[in-house]
VOGU-3710 file (C-alpha; in Angstrom, 3 decimals, decimal comma):
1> xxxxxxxxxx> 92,567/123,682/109,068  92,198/120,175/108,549  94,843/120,067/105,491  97,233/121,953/107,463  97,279/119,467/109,503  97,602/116,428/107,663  100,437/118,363/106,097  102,560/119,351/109,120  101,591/115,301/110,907  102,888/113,810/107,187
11> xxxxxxxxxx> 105,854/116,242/107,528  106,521/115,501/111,136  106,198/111,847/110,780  108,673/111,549/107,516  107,752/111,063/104,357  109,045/107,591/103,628  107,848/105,719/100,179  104,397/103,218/101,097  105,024/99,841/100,142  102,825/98,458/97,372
21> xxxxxxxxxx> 100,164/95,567/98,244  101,461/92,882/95,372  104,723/91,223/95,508  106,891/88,847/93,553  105,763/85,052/94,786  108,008/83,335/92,358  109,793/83,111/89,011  111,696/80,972/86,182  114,236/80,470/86,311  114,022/80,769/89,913
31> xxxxxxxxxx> 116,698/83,938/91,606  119,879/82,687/91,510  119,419/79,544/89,547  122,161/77,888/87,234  120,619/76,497/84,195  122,272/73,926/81,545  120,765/75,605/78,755  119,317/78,791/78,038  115,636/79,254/79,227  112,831/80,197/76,260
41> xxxxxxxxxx> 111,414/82,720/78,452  110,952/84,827/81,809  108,258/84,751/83,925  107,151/86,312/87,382  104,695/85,669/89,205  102,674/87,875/91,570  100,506/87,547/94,753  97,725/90,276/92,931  96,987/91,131/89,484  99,592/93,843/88,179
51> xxxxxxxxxx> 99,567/96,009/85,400  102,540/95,962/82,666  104,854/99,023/81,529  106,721/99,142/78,382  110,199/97,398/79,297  108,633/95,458/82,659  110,773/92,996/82,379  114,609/93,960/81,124  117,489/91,134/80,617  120,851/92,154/80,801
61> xxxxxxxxxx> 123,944/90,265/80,057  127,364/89,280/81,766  128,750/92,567/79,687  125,709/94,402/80,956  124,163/94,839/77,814  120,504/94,581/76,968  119,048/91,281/76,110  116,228/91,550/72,801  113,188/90,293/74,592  110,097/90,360/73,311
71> xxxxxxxxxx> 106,946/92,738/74,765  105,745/91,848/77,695  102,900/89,892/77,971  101,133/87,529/80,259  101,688/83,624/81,119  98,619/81,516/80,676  96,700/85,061/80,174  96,957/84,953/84,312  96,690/88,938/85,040  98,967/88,219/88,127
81> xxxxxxxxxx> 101,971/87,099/85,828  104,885/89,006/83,374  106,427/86,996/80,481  109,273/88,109/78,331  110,751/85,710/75,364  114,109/85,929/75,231  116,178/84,996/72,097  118,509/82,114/71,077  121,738/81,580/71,260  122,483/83,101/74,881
91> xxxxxxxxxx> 125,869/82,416/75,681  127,312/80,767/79,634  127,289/83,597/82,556  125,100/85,092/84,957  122,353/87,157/83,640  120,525/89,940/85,442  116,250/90,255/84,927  115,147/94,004/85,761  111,362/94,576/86,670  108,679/97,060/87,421
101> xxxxxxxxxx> 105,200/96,342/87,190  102,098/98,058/88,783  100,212/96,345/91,457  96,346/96,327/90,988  96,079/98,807/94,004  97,887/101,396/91,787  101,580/101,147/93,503  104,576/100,303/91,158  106,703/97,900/92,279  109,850/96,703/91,179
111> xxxxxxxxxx> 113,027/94,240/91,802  115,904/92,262/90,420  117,038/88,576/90,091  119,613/86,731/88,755  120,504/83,757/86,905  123,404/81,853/85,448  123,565/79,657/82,053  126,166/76,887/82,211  128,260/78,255/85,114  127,678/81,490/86,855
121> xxxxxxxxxx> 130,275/84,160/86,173  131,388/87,931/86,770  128,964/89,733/85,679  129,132/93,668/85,280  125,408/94,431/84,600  124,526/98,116/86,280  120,834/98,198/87,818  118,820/100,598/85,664  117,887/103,809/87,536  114,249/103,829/87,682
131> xxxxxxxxxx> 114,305/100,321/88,973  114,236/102,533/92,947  111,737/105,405/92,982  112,659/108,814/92,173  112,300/110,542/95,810  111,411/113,585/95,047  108,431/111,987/93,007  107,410/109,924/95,448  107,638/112,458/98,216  105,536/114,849/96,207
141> xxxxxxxxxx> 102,997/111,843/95,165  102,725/110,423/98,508  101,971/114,161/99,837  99,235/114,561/97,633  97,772/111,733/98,699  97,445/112,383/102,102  96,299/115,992/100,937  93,511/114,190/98,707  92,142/112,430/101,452  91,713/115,577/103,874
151> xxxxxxxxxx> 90,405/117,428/101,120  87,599/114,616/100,555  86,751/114,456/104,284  86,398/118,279/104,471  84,325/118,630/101,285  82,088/115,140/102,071  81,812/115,872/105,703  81,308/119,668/105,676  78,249/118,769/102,870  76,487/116,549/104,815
161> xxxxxxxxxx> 76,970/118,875/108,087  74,660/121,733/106,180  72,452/119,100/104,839  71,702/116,969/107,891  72,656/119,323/110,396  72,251/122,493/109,966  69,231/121,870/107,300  70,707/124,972/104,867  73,473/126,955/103,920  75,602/128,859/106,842
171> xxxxxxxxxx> 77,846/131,740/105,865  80,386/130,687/108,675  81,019/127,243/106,610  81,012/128,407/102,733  84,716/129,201/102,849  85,554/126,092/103,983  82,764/124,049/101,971  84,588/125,503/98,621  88,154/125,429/100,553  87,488/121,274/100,448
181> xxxxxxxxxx> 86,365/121,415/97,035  89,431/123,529/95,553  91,855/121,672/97,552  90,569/118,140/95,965  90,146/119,249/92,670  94,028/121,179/92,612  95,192/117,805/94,358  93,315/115,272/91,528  94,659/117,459/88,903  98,218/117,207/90,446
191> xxxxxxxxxx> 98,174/113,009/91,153  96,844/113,032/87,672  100,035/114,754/86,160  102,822/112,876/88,285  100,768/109,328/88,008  103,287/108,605/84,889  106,419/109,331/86,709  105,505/108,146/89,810  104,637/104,526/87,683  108,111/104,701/86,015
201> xxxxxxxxxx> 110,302/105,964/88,831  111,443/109,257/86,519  112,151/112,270/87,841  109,372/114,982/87,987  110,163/116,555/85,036  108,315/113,448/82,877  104,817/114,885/84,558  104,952/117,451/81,337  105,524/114,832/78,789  102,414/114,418/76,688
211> xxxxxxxxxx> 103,098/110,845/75,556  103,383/109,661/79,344  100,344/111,964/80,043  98,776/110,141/77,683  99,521/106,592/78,705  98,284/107,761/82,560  94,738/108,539/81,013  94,304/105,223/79,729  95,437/103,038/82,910  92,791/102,515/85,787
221> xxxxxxxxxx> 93,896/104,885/88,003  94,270/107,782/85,556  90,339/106,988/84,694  89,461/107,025/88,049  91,208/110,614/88,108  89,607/111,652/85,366  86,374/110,698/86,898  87,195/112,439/89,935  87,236/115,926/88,335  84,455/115,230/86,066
231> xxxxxxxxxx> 82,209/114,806/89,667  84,001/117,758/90,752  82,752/119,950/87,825  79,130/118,661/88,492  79,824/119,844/92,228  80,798/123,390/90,991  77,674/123,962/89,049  75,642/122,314/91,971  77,283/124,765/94,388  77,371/127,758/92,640
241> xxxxxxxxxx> 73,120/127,328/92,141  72,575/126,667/95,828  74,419/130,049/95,971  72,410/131,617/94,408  69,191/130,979/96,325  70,337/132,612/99,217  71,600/131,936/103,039  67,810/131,865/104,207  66,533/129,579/101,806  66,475/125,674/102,687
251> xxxxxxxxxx> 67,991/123,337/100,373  65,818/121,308/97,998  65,299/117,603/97,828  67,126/117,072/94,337  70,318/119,370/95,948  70,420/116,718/98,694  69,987/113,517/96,125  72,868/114,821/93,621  75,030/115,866/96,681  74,990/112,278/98,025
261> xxxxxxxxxx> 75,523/110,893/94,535  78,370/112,893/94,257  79,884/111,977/97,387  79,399/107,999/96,455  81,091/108,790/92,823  83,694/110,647/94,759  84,505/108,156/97,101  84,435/105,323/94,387  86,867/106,889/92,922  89,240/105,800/95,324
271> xxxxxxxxxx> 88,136/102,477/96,354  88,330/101,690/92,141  92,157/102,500/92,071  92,519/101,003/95,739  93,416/97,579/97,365  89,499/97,543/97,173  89,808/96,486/93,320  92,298/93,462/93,805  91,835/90,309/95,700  89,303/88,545/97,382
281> xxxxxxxxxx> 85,267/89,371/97,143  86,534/92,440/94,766  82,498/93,670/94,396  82,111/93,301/98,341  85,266/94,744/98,623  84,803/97,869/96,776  81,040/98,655/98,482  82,736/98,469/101,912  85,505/100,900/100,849  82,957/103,605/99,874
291> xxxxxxxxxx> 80,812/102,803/103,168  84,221/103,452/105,300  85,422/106,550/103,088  81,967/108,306/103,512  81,978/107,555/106,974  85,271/108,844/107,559  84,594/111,745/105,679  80,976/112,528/107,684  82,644/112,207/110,831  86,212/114,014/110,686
301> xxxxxxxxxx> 84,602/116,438/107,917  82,022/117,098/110,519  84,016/117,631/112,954  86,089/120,274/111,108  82,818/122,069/110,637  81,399/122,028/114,304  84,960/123,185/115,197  84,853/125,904/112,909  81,202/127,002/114,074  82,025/126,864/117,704
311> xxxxxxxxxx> 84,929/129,402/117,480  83,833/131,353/115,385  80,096/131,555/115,687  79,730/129,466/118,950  76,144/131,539/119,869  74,774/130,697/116,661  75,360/126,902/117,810  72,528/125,327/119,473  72,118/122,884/121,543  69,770/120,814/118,928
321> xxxxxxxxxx> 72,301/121,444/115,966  75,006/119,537/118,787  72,511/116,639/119,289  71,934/115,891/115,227  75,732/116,174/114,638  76,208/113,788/118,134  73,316/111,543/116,277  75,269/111,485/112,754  78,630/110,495/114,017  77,477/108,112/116,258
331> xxxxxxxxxx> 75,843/106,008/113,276  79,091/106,754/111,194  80,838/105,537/113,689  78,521/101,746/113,433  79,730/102,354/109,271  83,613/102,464/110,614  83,372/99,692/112,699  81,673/97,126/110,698  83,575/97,895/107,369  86,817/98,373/109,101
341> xxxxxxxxxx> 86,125/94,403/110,612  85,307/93,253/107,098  88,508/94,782/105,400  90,736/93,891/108,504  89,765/90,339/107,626  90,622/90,689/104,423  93,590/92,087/104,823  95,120/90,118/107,677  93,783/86,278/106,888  94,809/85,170/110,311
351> xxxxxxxxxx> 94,774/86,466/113,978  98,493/85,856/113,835  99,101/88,316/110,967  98,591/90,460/113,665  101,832/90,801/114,892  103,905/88,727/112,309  103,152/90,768/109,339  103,814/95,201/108,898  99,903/95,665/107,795  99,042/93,689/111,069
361> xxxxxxxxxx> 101,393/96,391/113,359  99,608/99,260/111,256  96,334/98,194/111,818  96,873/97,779/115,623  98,116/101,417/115,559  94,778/102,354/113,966  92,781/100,586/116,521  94,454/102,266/119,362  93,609/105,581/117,849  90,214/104,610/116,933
371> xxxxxxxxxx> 89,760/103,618/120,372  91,084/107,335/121,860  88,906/109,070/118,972  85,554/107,306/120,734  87,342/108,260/124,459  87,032/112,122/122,934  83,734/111,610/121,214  82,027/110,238/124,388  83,481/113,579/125,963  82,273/115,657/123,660
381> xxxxxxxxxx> 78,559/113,801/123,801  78,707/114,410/127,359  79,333/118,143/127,235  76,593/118,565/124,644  74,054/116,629/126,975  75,101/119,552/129,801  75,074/122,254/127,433  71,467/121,043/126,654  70,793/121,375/130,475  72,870/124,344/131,050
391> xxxxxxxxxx> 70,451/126,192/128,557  67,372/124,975/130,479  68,682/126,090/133,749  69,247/129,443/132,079  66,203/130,328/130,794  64,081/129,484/133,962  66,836/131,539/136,230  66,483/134,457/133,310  62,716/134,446/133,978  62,833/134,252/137,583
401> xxxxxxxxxx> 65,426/137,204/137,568  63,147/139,076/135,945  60,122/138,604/137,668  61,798/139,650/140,606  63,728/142,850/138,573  59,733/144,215/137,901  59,298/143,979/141,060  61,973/146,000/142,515  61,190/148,513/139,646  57,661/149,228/141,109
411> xxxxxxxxxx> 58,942/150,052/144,487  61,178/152,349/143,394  58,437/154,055/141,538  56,239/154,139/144,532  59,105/155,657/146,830  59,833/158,423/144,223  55,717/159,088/143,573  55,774/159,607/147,955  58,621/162,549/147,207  56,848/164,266/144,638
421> xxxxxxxxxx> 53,935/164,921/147,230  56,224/166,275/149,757  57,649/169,029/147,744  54,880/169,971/146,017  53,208/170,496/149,668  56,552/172,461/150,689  56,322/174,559/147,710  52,578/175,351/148,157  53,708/176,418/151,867  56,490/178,708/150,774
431> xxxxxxxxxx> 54,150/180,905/148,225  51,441/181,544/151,165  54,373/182,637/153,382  55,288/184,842/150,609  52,274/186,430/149,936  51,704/187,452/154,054  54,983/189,397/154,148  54,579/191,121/151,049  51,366/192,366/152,273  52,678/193,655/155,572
441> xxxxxxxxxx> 56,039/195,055/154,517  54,163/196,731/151,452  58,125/198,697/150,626  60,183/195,569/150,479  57,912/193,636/148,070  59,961/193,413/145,194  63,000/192,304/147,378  61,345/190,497/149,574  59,570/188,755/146,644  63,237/188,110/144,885
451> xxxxxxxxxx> 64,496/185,947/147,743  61,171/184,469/148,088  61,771/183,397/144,389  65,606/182,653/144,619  64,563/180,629/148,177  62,170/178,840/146,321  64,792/177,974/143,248  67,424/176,948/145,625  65,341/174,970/148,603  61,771/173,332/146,883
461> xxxxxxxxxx> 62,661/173,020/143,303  65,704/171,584/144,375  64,666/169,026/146,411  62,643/168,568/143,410  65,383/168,429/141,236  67,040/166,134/143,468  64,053/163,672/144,396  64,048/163,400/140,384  67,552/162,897/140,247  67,944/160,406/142,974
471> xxxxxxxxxx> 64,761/158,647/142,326  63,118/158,833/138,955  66,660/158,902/136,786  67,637/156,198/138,906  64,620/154,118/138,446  65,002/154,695/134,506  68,658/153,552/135,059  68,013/150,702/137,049  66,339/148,437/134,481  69,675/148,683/132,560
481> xxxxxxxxxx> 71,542/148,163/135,266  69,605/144,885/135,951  69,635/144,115/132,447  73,280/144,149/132,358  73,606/142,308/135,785  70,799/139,664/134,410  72,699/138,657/130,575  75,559/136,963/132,517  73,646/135,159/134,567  71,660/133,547/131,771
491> xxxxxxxxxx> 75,179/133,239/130,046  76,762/131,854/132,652  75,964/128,304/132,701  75,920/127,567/128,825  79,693/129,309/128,538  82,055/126,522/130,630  79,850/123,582/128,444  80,308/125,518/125,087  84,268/125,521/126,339  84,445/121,806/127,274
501> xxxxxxxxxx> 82,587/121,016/124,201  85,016/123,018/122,232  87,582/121,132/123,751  86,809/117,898/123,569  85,753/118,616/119,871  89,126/119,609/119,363  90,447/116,637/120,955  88,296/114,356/118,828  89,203/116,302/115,467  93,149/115,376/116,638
511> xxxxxxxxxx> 92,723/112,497/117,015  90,774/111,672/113,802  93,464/113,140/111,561  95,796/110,916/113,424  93,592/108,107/112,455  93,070/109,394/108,958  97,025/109,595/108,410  97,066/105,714/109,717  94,162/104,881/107,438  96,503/106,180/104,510
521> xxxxxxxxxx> 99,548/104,430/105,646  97,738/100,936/105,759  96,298/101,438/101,767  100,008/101,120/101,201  101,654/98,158/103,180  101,345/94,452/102,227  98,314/92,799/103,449  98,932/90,104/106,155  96,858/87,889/103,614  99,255/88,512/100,869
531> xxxxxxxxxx> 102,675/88,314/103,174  101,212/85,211/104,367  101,026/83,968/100,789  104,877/84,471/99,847  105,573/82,872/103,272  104,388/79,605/102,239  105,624/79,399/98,855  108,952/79,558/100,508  108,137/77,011/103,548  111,100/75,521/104,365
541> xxxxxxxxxx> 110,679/72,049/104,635  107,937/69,727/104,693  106,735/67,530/107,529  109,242/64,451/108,393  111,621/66,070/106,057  115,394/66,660/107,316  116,293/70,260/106,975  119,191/71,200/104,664  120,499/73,455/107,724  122,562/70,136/109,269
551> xxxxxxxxxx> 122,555/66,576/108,562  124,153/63,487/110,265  124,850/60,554/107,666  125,800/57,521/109,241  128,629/54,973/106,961  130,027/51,651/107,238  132,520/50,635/104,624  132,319/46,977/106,417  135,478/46,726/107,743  136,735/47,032/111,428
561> xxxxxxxxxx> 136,318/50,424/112,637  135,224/51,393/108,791  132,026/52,604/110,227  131,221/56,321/111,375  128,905/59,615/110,729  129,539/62,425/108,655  128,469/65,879/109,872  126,749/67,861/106,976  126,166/71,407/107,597  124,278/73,342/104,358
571> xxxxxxxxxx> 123,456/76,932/104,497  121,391/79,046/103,683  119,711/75,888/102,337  117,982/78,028/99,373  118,326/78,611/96,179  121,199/79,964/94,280  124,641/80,320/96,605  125,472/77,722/99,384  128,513/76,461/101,380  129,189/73,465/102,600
581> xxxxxxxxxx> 131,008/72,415/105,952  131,102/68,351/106,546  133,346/66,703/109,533  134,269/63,025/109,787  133,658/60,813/113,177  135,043/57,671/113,615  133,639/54,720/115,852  134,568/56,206/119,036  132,754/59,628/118,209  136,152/61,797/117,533
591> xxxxxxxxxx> 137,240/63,632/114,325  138,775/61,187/112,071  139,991/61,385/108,607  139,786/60,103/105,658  141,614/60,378/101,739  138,578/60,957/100,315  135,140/62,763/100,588  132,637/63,750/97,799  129,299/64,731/97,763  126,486/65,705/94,922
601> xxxxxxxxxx> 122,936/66,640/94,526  120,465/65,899/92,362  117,065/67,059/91,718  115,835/63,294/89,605  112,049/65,365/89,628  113,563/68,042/87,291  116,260/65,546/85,956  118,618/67,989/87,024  122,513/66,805/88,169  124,436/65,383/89,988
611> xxxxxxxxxx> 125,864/68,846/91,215  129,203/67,768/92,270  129,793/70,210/95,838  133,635/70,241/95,015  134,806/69,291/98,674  137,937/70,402/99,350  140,381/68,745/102,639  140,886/72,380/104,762  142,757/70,318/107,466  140,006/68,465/109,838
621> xxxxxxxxxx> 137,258/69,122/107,552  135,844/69,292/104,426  133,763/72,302/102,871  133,209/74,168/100,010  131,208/77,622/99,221  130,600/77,545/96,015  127,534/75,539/95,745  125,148/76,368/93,213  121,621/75,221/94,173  119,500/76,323/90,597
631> xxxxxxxxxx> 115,974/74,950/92,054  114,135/74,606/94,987  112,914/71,227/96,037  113,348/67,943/97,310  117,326/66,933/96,712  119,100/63,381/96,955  122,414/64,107/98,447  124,707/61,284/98,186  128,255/61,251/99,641  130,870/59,265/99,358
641> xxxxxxxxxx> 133,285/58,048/102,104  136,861/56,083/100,989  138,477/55,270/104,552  141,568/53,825/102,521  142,975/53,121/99,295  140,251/50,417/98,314  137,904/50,986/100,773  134,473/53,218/100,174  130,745/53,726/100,858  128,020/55,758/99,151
651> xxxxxxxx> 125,103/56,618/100,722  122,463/58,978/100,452  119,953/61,428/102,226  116,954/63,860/101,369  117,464/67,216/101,897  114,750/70,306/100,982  115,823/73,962/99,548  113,818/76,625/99,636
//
């Protein structure tokens, strides 16, 4: 039940690709860059650790053909960089730098940039075809996620429901308990075999080739698969020996230790192939992401098993199995809250993250449904507490009901006892009458002595017949009849609570796979912490800084009316591409013009320019959009003014690109 419906809410809700939880912070030469000479090497750098493929990092020319780089490799031996050496003798034109990595949380990423040597150029490089993800891969992958994670609550939660709960095995739940364990182990087995072309972006038909089989079983999250269904073998021997002992007999001590240990392995599992395993307070990290999984899976795996018990067994449910199971997800509810806190706060990094970053607007949805799950769970604790009174009520109303039942019974005994005497005296009367007339009719005897005997068929032992009928078959009836009258009634006040309760159980178990589906979502979007990051790597301008957006530069060639502003506008202001738009004004603040206007940039902390802009006179104004801004950083702009043939200024301004 609980996988069918993660299914059909994945399906309903789309099945778009997660995005990964590293991204690219920077690189060099820097996207859209235009280099004198050709660079030694490329290198990216990341927000997380990431993990390298074969061809990570692919250069292609102006002809789009492949650039010999080296393997890839690290810068610095930082985990959360890619290097490539590229060789000499690259010739002028725009390049194109291809690359796919794996972030440390087990999603590939991947991306392009650009940059130009000498002057950029036409370039006709084609975008390899796994740089996007295959979508049938993906689709498939990301299903089986989501499937893996129901199949963990059910097997987890319906575990620790016999164990803690219900203290021993229950025939209603075995299905189930080996439905969650054959549903995880197909669903490892499956993530283990498209892992490779899910990394790669390849279409589904690479999950049968051995050699990327075998590079999946050496990266981190193939061991952590691997591990999986090795603590899923030790759960099929453990199962099938508590099997074997029988539905009576109680569980032992070591079944309980090994099942917990092998809900901890299993839930490690994930948080070792997680966001858990990258970042911040990594060992902290990872101990919280078990804590959260196994209370996730204890609660909506619970849930799924009380559901299961109340509609199909619901009189085999009593009211003290109700209270433990209230008991357990209350404290797994204390688990949720306090790890969720900690690994919000990692994740986000600031209260504004909240609704600045995706992973903030995720985790908001999650709180909203984690706030209607406890609405339905403080129903469904409500109903139990009245079931638990309902049952009281019952009994005492069963035992007054029949008290009062033996009563009637013994009056209705009397009554019929009072009838017996009166035809047995009737009878008595009828022989002596008899006997008289046969003596004085001595002829008429045997006929008189036939009607005396037919009289006394149809008249005494009928009434006989009849006081039995109406009173002692009745009175054996009657304690039936109160029997069947008094079952309801002790029935009765238990039913509408067992109905609520399955209700708002129902509700609760909605809810929760809402929340789990959320829960899987966030494991895939950028943390807040990590968006945060790339946002200030690209902060526009410092403090006291003029923006490159628009600029006012004030002249005075020193001569009458040789003085003025010129009106600068940059944009975007970033690296690579720019244009340039700059209008003339005159003393008395209108458009004037002049022969001649140049501007330049240079970069003096990377010794890089002057950049002449390439103004050109468009009738009123000056402007330009071919700009080629190679680096970010603090620029010197300097622009020149000539109001006549002999008469010119230079001055200059700071301008920051991004």
């Amino acid at each position: 039940m609980l996988l069918g419906t993660v299914l059909v809410l994945f399906l309903l809700g789309g099945a778009g690709t997660a995005s990964a939880h590293a991204a690219l912070k920077g690189s060099d030469p820097v996207d859209g860059s235009v280099l004198d000479a050709a660079p030694r090497d490329v290198t990216l750098r990341f927000t997380e650790s990431v993990s390298l493929l074969e061809d990570s990092i692919r250069v292609v020319d102006p002809e789009n053909r492949a650039v010999d780089t080296g393997k890839p490799g690290r810068a610095g031996g930082r985990s959360d960089t890619a290097r490539v050496t590229l060789p000499t003798g690259l010739g002028d034109g725009t390049y194109t730098i291809a690359w796919r990595v794996v972030s440390a949380d087990s999603h590939p990423i991947s991306g392009a940039l650009i940059f130009s040597i000498g002057e950029p150029s036409a370039t006709a490089a084609v975008l390899p075809a796994d740089l996007t993800e295959d979508p049938l891969t993906s689709s498939l992958y990301d299903i089986t996620r989501y499937f893996a994670y129901g199949a963990l609550a059910l097997l987890i939660g319906v575990t620790f429901f016999l164990a803690v709960v219900l203290g021993g095995p229950s025939a209603v739940l075995r299905k189930l308990l080996l439905g969650g364990w054959l549903a995880l182990l197909l669903a490892s087995a499956v993530l283990l075999l498209l892992r490779g072309p899910y990394e790669r972006g390849s279409g589904i038909g690479a999950a049968l080739d051995l050699s990327v089989l075998r590079d999946t079983m050496v990266s981190r999250p193939g061991l952590a698969l691997l591990a999986r269904l090795a603590l899923l073998a030790v759960a099929a021997v453990l199962l099938v020996r508590v099997g074997r002992r029988g539905e009576r007999e109680e569980w032992g001590k070591g079944a309980l230790v090994c099942g917990a240990l092998l809900s901890v392995g299993l839930a490690g599992t994930w948080a070792a192939a997680e966001h858990a395993s990258a970042g911040i307070q990594v060992p902290v990290a990872m101990t919280s992401s078990v804590l959260h999984l196994l209370a996730m899976a204890v609660w909506l795996g619970g849930l799924t098993a009380l559901l299961t018990v109340l509609y199909r067994a619901p009189n085999t449910l009593s009211v003290a199995v109700v209270t433990r199971f209230s008991r357990l997800a209350f404290a797994s509810v204390i688990v949720l809250v306090v790890t969720g806190v900690y690994q919000s706060w990692r994740g986000l990094g600031s209260w504004s993250a909240f609704t600045s970053t995706a992973y903030g607007e995720v985790l908001v949805a999650k709180l909203v449904a984690v706030l209607l799950l406890l609405v339905a769970a403080a129903f469904s604790r409500r109903w139990t507490g009245r079931l638990g009174a309902g049952s009281v009520g019952a009994a005492s109303a069963g035992a007054e009901v029949e008290a009062a039942g033996s009563v009637t019974t013994a009056d209705r005994a009397a009554q019929v006892g009072d009838q017996a005497v009166q035809v047995t005296d009737r009878a008595e009367a009828s022989e002596r009458a008899a006997v008289a007339v046969a003596a004085r009719v001595p002829e008429r005897v045997g006929a008189v002595g036939s009607k005396v005997s037919d009289g006394a068929d149809d008249g005494p032992s009928g009434d006989v017949d009849g006081a039995v009928d109406n009173g002692e078959v009745a009175s054996a009836e009657s304690p039936a009849e109160d029997a069947s009258t008094d079952s309801p009634a002790e029935d009765a006040p238990a039913d509408p609570q067992r109905r609520r309760l399955r209700g708002s159980v129902l509700a609760e178990f909605t809810v929760a796979v809402v929340v789990l589906v959320i829960t899987t979502v966030l494991t895939g979007t950028l943390p807040g912490r990590a968006a945060a990051e790339i946002a200030k790597e690209s902060a526009d301008a410092a403090a006291g800084e003029i923006t490159a957006s628009s600029v006012a530069v004030p002249f005075d060639v020193g001569t009458p009316n040789g003085h003025g502003k010129v009106q600068i506008d940059l944009g975007p202001g970033r690296v690579g591409k720019n244009s340039v738009q700059a209008v003339v004004f005159g003393p008395d603040d209108g458009i004037a013009t002049v022969p001649e206007l140049r501007l330049t940039f240079t970069l003096r902390a990377q010794k890089i320019g002057p950049i002449d802009a390439k103004l050109t006179n468009r009738g009123g104004y000056w402007a330009t959009d071919t700009l080629q801004l190679p680096l970010p950083g603090k620029w010197t702009m300097k622009l020149t003014v000539r109001t006549t043939e002999i008469d010119q200024v230079t001055v200059e301004k700071s301008v920051r690109v991004s």
